[in-house]
N, C-alpha and C positions, 0 to 999 in steps of 0.2 A: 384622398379620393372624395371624401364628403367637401372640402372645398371647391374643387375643380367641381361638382355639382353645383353647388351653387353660384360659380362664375359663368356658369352655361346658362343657367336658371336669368344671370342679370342681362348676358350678352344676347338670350333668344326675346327678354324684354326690351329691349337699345332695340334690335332689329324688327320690330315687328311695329313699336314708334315709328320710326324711321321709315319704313312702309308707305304708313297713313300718311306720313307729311310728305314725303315723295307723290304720294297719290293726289294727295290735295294740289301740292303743287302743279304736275299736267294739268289738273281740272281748270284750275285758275290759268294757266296758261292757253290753252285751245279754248275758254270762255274769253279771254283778249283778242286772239286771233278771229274767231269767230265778230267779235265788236269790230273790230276793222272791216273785216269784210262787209259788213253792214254798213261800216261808213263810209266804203269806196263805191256802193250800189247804191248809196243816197246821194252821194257826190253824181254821181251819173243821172239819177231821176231827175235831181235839180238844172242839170246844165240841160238835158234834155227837154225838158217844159220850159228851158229858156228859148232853145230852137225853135221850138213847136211857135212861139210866140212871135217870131222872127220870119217863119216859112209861110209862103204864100201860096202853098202848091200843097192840093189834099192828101194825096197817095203820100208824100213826105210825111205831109202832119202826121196820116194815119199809120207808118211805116215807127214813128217817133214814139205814139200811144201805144202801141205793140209793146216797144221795147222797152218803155216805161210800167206796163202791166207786168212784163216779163222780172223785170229788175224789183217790182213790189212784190214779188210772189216769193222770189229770192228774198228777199228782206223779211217776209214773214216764216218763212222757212227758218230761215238764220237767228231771228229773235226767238222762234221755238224750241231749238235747239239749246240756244244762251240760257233759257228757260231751266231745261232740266239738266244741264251742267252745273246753274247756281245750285238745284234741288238736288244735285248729288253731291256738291261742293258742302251746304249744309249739312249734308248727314257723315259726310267724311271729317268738316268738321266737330259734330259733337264725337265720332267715334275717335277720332286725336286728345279731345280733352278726356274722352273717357280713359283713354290708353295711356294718355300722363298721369293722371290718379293711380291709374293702375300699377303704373312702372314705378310713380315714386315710392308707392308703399311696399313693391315688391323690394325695389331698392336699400330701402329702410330696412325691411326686415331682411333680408340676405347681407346687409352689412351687417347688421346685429350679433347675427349667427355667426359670422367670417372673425367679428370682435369676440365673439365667446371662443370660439375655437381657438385661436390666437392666446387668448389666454388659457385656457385649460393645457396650452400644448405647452407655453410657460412653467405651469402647473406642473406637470408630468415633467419635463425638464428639471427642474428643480427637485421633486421628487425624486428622481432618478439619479440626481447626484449625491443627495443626498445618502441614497442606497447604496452607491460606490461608495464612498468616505466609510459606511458600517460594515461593507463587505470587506473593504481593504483591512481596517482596524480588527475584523475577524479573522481575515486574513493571515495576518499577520502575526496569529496567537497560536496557530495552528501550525503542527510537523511541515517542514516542506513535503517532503515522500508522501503523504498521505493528503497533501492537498493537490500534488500532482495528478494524484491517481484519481482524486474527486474530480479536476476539469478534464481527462483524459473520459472519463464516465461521462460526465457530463454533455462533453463534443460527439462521443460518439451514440450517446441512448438520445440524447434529448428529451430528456421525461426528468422523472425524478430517478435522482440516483440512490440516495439511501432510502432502502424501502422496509415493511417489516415482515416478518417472520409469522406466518401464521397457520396451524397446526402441522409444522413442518416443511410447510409451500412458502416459495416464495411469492410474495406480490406484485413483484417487478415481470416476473417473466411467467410466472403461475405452473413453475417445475417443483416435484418435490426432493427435498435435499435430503443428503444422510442424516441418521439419527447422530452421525460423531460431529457432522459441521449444526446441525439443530441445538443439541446440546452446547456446543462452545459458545452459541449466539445469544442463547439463552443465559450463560454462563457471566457473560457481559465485562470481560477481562480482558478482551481483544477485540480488536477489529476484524470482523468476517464477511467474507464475498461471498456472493450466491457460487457454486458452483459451474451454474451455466449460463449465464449471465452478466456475472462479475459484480453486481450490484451490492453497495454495502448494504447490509442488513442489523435491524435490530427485532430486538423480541415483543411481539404487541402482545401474546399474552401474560 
């Protein structure tokens, strides 16, 4: 569980990168588009004041200077625009460099953690066989009958199975038992079940 947190931890850092530099990219893209079209209404002003230089006839000329005020107006419009797309383009880029610092170190340290885990779970691994190999060897010293009836207890309380005996209660189920099964347990000559429980018991005091 605590992995799969922090894969989400690195995957919600990847995608929020990734964001910024998608975002940056449109800006840079419609600040190119937007350049062109600048350059297609400069292309027009110039051939137009080549006209104008060629036509002999006022209302033409004047019809020419229209459409050349019209096409500058456009062109300042256009470069103002190009304006605050650099100025968003800039601030998108410092928040991309910020968000790579940011990711690398989230990076860093969520791999760290994913390396401890890894090992601790090695850890615990090893441990735990370790614990079979001295369970078996106990195992194995022990009556069958009476180690069946321990994982029989075992599968079905799932707690602890041998519990102790105290002022004639059991501690496993917290029932009180006869003074004949109190006394055998005490007695310590036999192995003894709770009555109503089953639980083997010993005497704690």
């Amino acid at each position: 569980m605590q992995r799969q947190g922090l894969e989400a931890q690195l995957a919600a850092s990847a995608a929020a990168l990734a964001a910024l530099k998608h975002k940056a990219q449109h800006l840079e893209m419609d600040r190119k588009t937007l350049e062109l079209d600048a350059g297609t209404r400069r292309e027009s002003i110039n051939r137009l004041k080549t006209q104008q230089y060629e036509t002999r006839k006022n209302d033409e000329f004047r019809a020419m200077a229209n459409e050349i005020e019209r096409y500058e107006k456009e062109v300042q419009s256009i470069e103002d625009r190009e304006l605050e797309l650099m100025d968003q383009a800039e601030k998108v880029k410092a928040e991309v460099g910020a968000e790579e610092k940011k990711s690398a170190a989230a990076r860093e340290s969520i791999e760290r953690q994913m390396a401890d885990l890894e090992q601790k779970g090695k850890t615990l691994e090893a441990r735990l066989n370790d614990l079979n190999v001295e369970r078996n060897d106990l195992a194995a010293k022990i009556d069958e009958d009476l180690l069946g009836r321990f994982e029989r207890l075992f599968s079905s309380k799932g707690d602890a199975v041998i519990v102790a005996l105290e002022h004639e209660v059991c501690t496993g189920c917290h029932m009180k038992l006869t003074t004949q099964t109190a006394h055998r347990v005490r007695n310590g000559k036999e192995i003894v079940s709770c009555e109503q429980c089953g639980r083997i018991l010993y005497a704690a005091e």
